[in-house]
C-alpha positions as a printed NumPy array, in Angstrom:
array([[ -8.704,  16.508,  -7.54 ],
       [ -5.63 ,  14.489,  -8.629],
       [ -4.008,  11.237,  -6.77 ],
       [ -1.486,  13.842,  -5.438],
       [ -3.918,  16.211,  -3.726],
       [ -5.606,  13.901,  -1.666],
       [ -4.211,  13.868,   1.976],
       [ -1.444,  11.579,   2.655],
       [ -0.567,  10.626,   5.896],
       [  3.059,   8.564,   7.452],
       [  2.437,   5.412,   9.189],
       [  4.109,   2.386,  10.361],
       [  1.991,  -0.475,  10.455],
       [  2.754,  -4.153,  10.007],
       [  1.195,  -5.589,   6.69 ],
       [  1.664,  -8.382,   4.487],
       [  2.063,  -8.21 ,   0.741],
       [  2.771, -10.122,  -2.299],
       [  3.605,  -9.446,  -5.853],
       [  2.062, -11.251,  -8.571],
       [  2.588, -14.949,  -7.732],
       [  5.202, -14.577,  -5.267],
       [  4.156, -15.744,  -1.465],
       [  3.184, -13.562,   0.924],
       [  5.629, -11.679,   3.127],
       [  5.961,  -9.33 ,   5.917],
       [  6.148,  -5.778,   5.057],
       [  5.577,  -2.238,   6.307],
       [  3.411,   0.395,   5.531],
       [  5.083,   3.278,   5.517],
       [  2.238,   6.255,   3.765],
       [ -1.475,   5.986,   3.203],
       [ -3.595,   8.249,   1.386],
       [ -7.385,   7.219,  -0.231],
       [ -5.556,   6.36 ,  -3.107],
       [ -1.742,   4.868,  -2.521],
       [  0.449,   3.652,  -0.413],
       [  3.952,   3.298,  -0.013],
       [  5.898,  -0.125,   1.584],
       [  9.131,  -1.961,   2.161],
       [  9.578,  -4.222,  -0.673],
       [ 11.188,  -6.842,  -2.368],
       [ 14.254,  -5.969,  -4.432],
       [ 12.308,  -8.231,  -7.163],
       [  9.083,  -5.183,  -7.471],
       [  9.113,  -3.97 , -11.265],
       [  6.72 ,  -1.099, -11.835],
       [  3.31 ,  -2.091, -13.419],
       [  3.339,  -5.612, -11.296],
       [  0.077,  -6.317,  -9.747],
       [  0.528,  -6.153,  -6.026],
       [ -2.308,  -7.174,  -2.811],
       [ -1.771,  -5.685,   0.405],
       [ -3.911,  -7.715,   4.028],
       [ -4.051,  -5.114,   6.682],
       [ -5.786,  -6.791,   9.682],
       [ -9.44 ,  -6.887,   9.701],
       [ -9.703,  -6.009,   5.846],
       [-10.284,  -8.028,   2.949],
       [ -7.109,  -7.761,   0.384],
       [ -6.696,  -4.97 ,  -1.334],
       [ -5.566,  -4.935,  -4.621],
       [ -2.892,  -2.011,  -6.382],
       [ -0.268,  -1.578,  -8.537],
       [  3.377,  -0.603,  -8.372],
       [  3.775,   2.746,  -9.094],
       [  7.501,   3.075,  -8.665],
       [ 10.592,   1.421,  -6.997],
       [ 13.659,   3.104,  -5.32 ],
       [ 16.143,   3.04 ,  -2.534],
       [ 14.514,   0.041,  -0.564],
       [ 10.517,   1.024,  -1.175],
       [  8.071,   1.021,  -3.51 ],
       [  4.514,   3.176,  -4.291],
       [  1.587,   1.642,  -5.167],
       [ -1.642,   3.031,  -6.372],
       [ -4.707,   1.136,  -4.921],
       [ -7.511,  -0.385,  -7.904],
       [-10.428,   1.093,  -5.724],
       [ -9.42 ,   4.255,  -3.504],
       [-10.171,   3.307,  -0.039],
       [-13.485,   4.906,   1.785],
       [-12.757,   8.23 ,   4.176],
       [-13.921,   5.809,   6.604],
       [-11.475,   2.738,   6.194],
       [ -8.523,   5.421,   5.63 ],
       [ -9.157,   7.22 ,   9.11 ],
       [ -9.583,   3.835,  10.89 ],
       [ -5.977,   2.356,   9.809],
       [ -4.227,   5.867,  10.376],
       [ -5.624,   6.111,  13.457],
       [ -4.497,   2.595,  14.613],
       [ -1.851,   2.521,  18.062]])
């Protein structure tokens, strides 16, 4: 199964994110799937920088950028996220 088959699902939850060595900021999460993730970003996000994403009550998780348009940015995730983590943040009020 490629990246793009595996389900992907809208959401609009508050994160925080940083790029490389830049500080943290406030972003938001706008799709999830095992595998990606799309955000609000920084007009500063080149593709191939090293991004980590802190969702409440998970460790960092660490991605790349994928690509960068019109105010957003995809990022694939190093290690895909577990059914189980993916169902609890999509499934968060």
């Amino acid at each position: 199964m490629s990246s793009h088959e595996h389900e992907r699902v809208g959401i609009c939850l508050r994160c925080e994110i940083k790029v490389g060595l830049d500080a943290w900021s406030v972003a938001i999460l706008q799709d999830l799937s095992t595998h990606s993730f799309s955000v609000s970003r920084s007009p500063r996000w080149k593709v191939g920088a090293r991004v980590w994403i802190r969702l409440t009550d998970l460790e960092p998780l660490i991605g790349t950028v994928r690509w960068v348009t019109d105010g957003c940015a995809g990022c694939s995730f190093d290690k895909p996220l577990s059914p189980y983590v993916f169902e609890h943040l999509v499934r968060r009020p």
